[in-house]
N, C-alpha and C positions, 0 to 999 in steps of 0.2 A: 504493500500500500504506500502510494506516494506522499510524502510529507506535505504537511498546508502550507501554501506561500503564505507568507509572513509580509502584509503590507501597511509602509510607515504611516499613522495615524493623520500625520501634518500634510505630505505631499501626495498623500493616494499611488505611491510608486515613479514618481514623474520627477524627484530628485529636486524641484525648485518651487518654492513656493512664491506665491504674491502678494505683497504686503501692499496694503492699499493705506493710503495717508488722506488727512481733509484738505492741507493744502497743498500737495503734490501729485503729480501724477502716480498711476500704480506702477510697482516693477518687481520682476521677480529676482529672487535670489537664491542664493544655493541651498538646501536644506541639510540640515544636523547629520542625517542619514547617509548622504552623499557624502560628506565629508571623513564618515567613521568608516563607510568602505574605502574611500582613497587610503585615507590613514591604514587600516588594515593590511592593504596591498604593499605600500611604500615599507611597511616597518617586516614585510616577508623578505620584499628584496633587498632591504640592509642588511642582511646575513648577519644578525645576532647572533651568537651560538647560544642555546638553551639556557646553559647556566645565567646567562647575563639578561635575556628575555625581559624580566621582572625586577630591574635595577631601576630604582627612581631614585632624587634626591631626598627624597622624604625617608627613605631606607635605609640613608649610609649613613653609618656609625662614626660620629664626629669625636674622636676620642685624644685630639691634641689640635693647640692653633693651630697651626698648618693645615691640616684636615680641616676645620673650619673655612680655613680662609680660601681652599682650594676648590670646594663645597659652594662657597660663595663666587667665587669670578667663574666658574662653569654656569651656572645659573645665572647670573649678567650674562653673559654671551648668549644663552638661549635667550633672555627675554628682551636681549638691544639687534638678535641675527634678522637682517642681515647689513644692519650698521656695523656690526664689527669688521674691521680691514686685515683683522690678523688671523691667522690660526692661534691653536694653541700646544705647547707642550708641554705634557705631564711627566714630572721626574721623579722617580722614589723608588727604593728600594722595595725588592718585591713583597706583595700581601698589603701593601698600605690602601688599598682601593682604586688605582689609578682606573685600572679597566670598568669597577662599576662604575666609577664619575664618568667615561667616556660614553657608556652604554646611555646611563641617565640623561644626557643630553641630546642624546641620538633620540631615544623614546619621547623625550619634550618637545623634540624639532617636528619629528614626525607626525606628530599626533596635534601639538596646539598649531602648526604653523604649516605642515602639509609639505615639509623641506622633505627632496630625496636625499636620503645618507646612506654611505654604506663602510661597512666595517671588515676588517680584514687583518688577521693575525700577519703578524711581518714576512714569517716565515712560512707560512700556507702560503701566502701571496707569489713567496720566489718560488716554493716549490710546482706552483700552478705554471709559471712563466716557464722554468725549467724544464716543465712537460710537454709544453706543446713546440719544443723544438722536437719532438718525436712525432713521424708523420702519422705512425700508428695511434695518434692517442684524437685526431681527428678535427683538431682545433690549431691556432697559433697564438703568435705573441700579441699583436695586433686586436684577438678577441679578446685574451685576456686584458688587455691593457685599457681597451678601448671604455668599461662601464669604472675605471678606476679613473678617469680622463675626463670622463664625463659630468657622473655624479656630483652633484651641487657641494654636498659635505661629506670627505674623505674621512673615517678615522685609522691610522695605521697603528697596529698595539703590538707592541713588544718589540719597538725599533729595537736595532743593533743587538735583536738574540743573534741573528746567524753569523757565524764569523767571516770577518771582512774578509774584503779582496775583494780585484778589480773588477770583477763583475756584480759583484752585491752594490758596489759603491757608482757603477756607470749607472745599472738600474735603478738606483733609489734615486740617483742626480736627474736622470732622464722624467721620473714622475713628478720629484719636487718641482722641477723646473717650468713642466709643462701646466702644473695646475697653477704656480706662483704667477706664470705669465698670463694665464686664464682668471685672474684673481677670484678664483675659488677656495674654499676656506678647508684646510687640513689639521686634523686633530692628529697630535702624537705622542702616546706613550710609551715609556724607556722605563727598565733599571738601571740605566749608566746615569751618573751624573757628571759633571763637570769640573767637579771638584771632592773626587772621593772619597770617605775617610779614611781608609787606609792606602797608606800609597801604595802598594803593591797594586790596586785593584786598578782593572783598565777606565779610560771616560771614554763620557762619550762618543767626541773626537777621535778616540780610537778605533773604535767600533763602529763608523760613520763614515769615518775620513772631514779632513777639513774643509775641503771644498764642501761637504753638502752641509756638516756643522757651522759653516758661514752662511749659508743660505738660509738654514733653520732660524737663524737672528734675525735677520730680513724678515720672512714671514712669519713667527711663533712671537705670541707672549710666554713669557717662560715661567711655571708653575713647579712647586719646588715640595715633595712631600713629606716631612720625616715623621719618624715611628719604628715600631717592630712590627710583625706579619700576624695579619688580622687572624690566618691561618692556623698559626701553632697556638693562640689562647682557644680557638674553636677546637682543636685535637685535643688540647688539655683539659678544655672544661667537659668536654664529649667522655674522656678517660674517666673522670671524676663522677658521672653519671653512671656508667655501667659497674664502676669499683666501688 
């Protein structure tokens, strides 16, 4: 038995209602309904992965300033986009939240403002790029590249996992560049910072190269996280539950 179509109260299915006024003319507009399918659609093809699905700012756990304050200019940025001229990057050693504050913006863009975004682990990304130089796998560089080129708001997460080299460093130059001069707005989060704590530990710039870490100044406000990993107090207190 086929399920009953489900039709919206306000527009009878016709997606625009008409608001008639005494001293204006009538005219229609787009209805609520219309709007929560676009939204639906857009927030499939931003490729969330599951886990982050359900990240909003009202969810994440502000448990030092920095997290506060990181908290707060993501949220500027969704509610001033598409006044804002810059990307943004997020720096913090891992488990501080950087990806759910990334996610949480993507879901606010998509949904109050109808923005295409799309989201993409660093390293999924090259290893997509890396695949379709195999004729067997039925695609190229150029598809792959083209909805990263495209897309209104980039987020790249887990800059500088993969270890450099000249081809990591031509192909991240090649997309900063392209989106920089399309001034479309690129989110990016890192575990490297810029200034380590411990010196043995690489930065950014290393795992970057300078050329594109000069680039990222150009286009990024730079957002700086500290803390310890949200992670291990979640494994601890999980420990403490079952013992």
């Amino acid at each position: 038995m086929a399920s009953p179509v489900i039709v919206c109260q306000h527009c009878g299915g016709a997606g625009f209602r008409i608001l008639d006024s005494f001293d204006r003319p009538s005219r229609a507009v787009e209805c609520a309904c219309r709007r929560g399918e676009r939204a639906g659609g857009l927030l499939e093809q931003a490729r969330l992965p599951k886990r982050f699905q359900r990240c909003e700012f009202e969810n994440y756990a502000e448990i030092s300033p920095s997290h506060r304050l990181a908290k707060q200019r993501l949220e500027r940025f969704a509610r001033e986009y598409p006044a804002e001229e810059h990307g943004l990057l997020i720096m913090g050693p891992p488990g501080v939240g950087k990806t759910h504050l990334v996610a949480a913006l993507i879901n606010t863009l998509v949904r109050e403002k109808g923005v295409p975004c799309l989201f993409y682990d660093f390293q999924d990304l090259l290893k997509e790029i890396q695949n379709s130089y195999n004729a067997a796998s039925g695609t190229s560089e150029l598809a792959v590249l083209q909805p990263i080129f495209a897309t209104e708001v980039l987020a790249l997460d887990d800059l500088g996992a993969r270890k450099p080299s000249a081809w990591v460093a031509d192909t991240l130059s090649h997309i900063i560049s392209t989106r920089y001069n399309d001034v479309k707005a690129t989110l990016f989060s890192t575990n490297y910072l810029d200034h380590p704590v411990r010196k043995e530990d690489p930065t950014l710039t290393d795992r970057i190269s300078d050329r594109v870490r000069s680039r990222l100044h150009e286009m990024c406000v730079r957002i700086e996280i500290s803390g310890k990993d949200f992670r291990e107090d979640i494994l601890r207190a999980e420990k403490r539950v079952r013992h």
